[in-house]
C-alpha distance (Angstrom), angle and dihedral (degrees) to the residues before:
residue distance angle dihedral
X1 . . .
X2 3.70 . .
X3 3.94 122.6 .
X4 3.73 83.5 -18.8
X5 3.46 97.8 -50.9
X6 3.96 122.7 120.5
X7 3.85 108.8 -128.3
X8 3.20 99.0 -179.9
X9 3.69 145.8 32.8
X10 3.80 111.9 -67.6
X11 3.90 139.3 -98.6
X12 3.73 135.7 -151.1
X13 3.85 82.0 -109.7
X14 3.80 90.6 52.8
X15 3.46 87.9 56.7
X16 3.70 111.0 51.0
X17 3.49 92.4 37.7
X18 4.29 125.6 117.2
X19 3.59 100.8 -104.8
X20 4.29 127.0 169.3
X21 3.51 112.2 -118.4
X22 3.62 131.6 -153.9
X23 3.69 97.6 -122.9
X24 3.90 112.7 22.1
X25 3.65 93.0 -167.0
X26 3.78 102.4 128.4
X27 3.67 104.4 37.4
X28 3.70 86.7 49.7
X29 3.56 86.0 53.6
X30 3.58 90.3 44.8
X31 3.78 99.9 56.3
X32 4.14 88.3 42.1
X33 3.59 94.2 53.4
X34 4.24 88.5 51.9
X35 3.57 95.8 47.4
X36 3.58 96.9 43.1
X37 4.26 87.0 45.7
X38 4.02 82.2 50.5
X39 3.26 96.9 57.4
X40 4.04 102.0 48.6
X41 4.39 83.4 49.2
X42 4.00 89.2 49.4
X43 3.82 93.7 52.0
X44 3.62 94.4 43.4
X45 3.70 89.7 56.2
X46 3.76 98.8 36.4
X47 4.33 83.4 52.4
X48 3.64 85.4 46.8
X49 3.38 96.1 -105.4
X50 3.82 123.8 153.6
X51 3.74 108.6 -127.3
X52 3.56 116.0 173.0
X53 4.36 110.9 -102.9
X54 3.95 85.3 -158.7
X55 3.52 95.0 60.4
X56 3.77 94.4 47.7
X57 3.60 93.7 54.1
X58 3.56 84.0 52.5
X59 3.66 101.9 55.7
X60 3.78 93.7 37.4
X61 4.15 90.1 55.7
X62 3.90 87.6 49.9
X63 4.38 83.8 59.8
X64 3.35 96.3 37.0
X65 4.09 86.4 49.5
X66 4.20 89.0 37.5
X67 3.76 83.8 50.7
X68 3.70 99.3 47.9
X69 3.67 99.3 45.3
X70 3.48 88.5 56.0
X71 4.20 112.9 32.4
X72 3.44 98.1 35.7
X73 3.89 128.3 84.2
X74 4.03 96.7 -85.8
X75 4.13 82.2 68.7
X76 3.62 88.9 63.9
X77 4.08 91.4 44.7
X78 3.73 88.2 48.6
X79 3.46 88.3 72.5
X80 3.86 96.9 54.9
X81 4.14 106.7 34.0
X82 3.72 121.9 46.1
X83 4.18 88.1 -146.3
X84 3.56 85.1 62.9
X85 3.62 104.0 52.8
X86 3.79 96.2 36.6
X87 3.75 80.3 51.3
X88 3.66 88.6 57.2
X89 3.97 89.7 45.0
X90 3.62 89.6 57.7
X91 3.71 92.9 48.1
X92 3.54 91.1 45.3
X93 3.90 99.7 51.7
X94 3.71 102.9 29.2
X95 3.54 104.0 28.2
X96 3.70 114.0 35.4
X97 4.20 103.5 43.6
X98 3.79 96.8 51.6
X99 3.50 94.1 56.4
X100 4.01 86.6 44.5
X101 3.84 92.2 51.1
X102 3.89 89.4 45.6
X103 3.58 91.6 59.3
X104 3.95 90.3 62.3
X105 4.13 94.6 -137.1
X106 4.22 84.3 172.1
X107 3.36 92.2 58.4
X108 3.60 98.4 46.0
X109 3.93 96.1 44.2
X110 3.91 84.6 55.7
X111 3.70 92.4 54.9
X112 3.83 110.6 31.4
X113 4.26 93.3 36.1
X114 3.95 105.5 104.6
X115 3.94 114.1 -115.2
X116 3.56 85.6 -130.2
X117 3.77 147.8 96.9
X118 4.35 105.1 -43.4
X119 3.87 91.4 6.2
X120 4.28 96.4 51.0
X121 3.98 81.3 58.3
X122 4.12 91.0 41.1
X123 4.01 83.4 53.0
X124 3.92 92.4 45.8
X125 3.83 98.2 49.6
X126 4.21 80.2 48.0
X127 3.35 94.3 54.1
X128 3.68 102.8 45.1
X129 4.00 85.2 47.3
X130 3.44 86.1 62.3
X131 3.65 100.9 58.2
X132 3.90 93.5 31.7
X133 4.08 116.7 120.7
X134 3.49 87.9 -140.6
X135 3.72 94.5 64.6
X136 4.05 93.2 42.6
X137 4.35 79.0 53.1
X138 3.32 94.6 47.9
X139 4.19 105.4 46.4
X140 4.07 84.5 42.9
X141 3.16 120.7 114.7
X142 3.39 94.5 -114.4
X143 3.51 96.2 72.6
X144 3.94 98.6 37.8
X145 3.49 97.3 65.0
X146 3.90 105.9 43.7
X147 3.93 91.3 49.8
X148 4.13 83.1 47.8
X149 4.15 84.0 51.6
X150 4.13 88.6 47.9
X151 3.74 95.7 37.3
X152 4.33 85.1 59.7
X153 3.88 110.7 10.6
X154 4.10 107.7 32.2
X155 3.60 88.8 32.0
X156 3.42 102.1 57.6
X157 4.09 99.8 17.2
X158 3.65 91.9 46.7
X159 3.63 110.9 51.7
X160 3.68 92.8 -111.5
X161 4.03 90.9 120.5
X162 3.83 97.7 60.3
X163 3.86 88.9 56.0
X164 3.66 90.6 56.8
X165 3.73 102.7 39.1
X166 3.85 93.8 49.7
X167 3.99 86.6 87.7
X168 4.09 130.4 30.9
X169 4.07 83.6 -121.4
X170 3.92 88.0 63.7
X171 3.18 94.7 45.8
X172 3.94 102.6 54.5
X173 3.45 82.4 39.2
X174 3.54 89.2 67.6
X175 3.45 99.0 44.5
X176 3.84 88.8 54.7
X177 3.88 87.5 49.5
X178 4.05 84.6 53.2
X179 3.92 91.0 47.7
X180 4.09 82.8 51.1
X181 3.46 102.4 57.7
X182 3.40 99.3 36.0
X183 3.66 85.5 54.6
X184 3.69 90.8 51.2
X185 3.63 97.5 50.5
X186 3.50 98.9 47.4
X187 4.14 100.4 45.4
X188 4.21 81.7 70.7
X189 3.72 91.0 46.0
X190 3.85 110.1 47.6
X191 4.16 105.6 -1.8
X192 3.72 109.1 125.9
X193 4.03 87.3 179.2
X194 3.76 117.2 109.4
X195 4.12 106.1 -82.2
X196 4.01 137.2 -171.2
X197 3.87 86.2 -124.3
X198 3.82 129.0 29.2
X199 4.37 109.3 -159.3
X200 4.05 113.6 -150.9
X201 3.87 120.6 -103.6
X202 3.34 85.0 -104.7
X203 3.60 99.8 53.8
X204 3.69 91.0 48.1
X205 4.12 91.7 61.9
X206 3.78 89.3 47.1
X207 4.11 89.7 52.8
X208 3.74 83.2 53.6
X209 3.79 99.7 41.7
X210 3.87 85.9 50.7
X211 3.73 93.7 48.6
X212 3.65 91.8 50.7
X213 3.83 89.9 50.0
X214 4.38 88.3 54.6
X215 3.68 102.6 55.7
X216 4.18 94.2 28.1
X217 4.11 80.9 61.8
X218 3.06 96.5 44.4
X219 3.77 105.2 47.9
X220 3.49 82.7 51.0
X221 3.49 92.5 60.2
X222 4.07 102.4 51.5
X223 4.03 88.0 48.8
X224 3.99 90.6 57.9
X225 3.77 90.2 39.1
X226 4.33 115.0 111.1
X227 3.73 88.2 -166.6
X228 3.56 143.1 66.6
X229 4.18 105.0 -111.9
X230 3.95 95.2 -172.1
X231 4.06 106.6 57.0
X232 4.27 85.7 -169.9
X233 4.00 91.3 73.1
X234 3.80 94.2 46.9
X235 3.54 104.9 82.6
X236 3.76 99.8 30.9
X237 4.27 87.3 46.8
X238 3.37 89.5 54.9
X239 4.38 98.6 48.2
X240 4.08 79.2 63.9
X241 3.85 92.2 54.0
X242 3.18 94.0 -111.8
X243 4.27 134.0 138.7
X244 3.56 107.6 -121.8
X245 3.67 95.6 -157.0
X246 3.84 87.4 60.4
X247 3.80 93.5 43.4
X248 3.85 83.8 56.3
X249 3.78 88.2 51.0
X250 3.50 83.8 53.1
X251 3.41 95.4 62.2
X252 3.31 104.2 37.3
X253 3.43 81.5 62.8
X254 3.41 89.9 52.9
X255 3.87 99.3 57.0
X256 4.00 82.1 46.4
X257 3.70 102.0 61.0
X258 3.64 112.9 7.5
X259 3.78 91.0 53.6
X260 3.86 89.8 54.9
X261 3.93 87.8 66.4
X262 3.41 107.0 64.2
X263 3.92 93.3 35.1
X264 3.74 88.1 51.5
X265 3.78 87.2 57.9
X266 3.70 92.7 47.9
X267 3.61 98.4 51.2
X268 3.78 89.8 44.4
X269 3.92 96.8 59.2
X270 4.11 94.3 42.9
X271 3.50 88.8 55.8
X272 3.57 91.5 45.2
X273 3.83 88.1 55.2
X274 3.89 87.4 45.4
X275 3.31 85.6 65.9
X276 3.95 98.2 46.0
X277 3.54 102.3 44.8
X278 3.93 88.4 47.8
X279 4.21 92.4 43.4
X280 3.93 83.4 49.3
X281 3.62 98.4 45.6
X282 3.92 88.0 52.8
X283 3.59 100.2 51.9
X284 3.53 89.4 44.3
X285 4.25 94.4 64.8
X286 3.91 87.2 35.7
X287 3.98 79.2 62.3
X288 3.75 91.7 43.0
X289 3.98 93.6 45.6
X290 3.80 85.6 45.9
X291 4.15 97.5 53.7
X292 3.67 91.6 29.3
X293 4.10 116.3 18.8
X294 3.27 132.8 -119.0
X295 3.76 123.1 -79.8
X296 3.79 103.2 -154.4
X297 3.73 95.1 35.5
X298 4.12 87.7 43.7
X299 4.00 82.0 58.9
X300 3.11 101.0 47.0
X301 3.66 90.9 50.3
X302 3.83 87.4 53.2
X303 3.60 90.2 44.3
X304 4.08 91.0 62.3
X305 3.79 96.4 40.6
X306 3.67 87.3 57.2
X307 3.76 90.7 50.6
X308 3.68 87.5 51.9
X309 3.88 100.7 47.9
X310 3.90 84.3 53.5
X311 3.87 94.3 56.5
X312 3.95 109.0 109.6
């Protein structure tokens, strides 16, 4: 780099290194979120509390991961290669909010927020966030997968990218838009924190199947393409040597195969809890029917010793 500014094509070490970026919105946001996480785990356990060590190493790899993918050198490469920054997409949709939902922060700002002074009003504004229509609206379904279909198809299809990336407030303003949707498609999915609207088991694995479908599609789609679909990566792709037709290959195959990973994942543990909830719920009425019968099969029972006393 020189002055800041990659010129030419990027190494591992280019990547990972600490680099200032133009608008340090996200890893700001990153290193908030973790210290503010921190503190609810530390006075649950200094209260005697138990708060769960799994989830907070959870939530703190999703900042440390939000915070990397956007303060570290592949920021500054996300505004010159289109691999890079629908790398960072990925990351930041698929990678970042499930292991921010697994770490349960509504649950643990409900229990470790004081009930007093600025945290009573904290828990209010919580509370009536849980029963607002807005928020049942806004974790549907309904709204997950059209920003998913905007986020890859009207983004990129439509034009809308070049608008953004033109200035280096666009672009972290799409990156926080990413962050956003991922976040709201995966609170339905794998949240185990008290919500407005709770989807099926069922409906969970179809999000996920239909989420797969998006990004599969459209990886598919920049690998066949013979021309460059975001004119904002042109120039700068090509000051690093680099063909940006083949850097758009790149990323389509990108969105093909790394987004499979994560989604994989996802769609592995909500089945798995399909399968727990529904093992739990049956040995809980075999316990029931144990202590306290069973009505159908009780009158059914009935039902053939009638039959029988009426045999001549």
């Amino acid at each position: 780099m020189t002055g800041g500014q990659p010129i030419s094509a990027p190494t591992f070490e280019d990547f990972v290194t600490l680099h200032a970026v133009a608008v340090p919105l996200l890893p700001i946001m990153g290193v908030a979120l973790a210290i503010g996480y921190l503190c609810g785990a530390i006075r649950m356990w200094s209260t005697g509390r138990p708060w769960s060590r799994w989830r907070t190493i959870s939530f703190l790899l999703g900042c440390a991961a939000l915070f990397a993918i956007s303060g570290l050198g592949v920021e500054t490469y996300g505004y010159k290669l289109f691999s890079v920054f629908m790398f960072q997409q990925l990351t930041l949709m698929m990678a970042v909010p499930p292991l921010l939902v697994l770490g349960s922060p509504g649950t643990l700002l409900l229990r470790a927020t004081p009930h007093r002074g600025l945290g009573l009003l904290v828990l209010r504004v919580a509370h009536l966030g849980l029963k607002s229509r807005t928020a049942s609206y806004v974790l549907s379904p309904w709204v997950a997968v059209p920003l998913y279909l905007l986020a890859f198809y009207g983004m990129y299809l439509g034009g809308i990218a070049d608008l953004f990336l033109a200035s280096a407030a666009g672009h972290t303003l799409l990156e926080a838009g990413f962050l956003a949707t991922g976040i709201i498609f995966t609170i339905p999915v794998l949240s185990a924190d008290p919500l407005p609207v709770r989807m099926s088991h069922g409906g969970r694995a179809l999000d996920v199947f239909a989420e797969t479908a998006l990004h599969v599609f459209f990886g598919v789609f920049l690998m066949m393409a013979t021309t460059p679909l975001v004119s904002a990566f042109v120039a700068p792709t090509l000051s690093l040597g680099i063909d940006p037709v083949e850097d758009q290959r790149i990323a389509g195959a990108l969105a093909w195969s790394y987004g499979e990973a994560p989604t994989l994942l996802i769609l592995i543990f909500v089945m798995h809890r399909w399968f727990r909830d529904d093992s739990m719920r049956a040995k809980a009425a075999d316990r029931h029917a144990d202590a306290n019968g069973d009505p159908e099969l009780d009158a059914y029972n009935a039902y053939l010793a009638d039959l029988h006393r009426r045999r001549p």
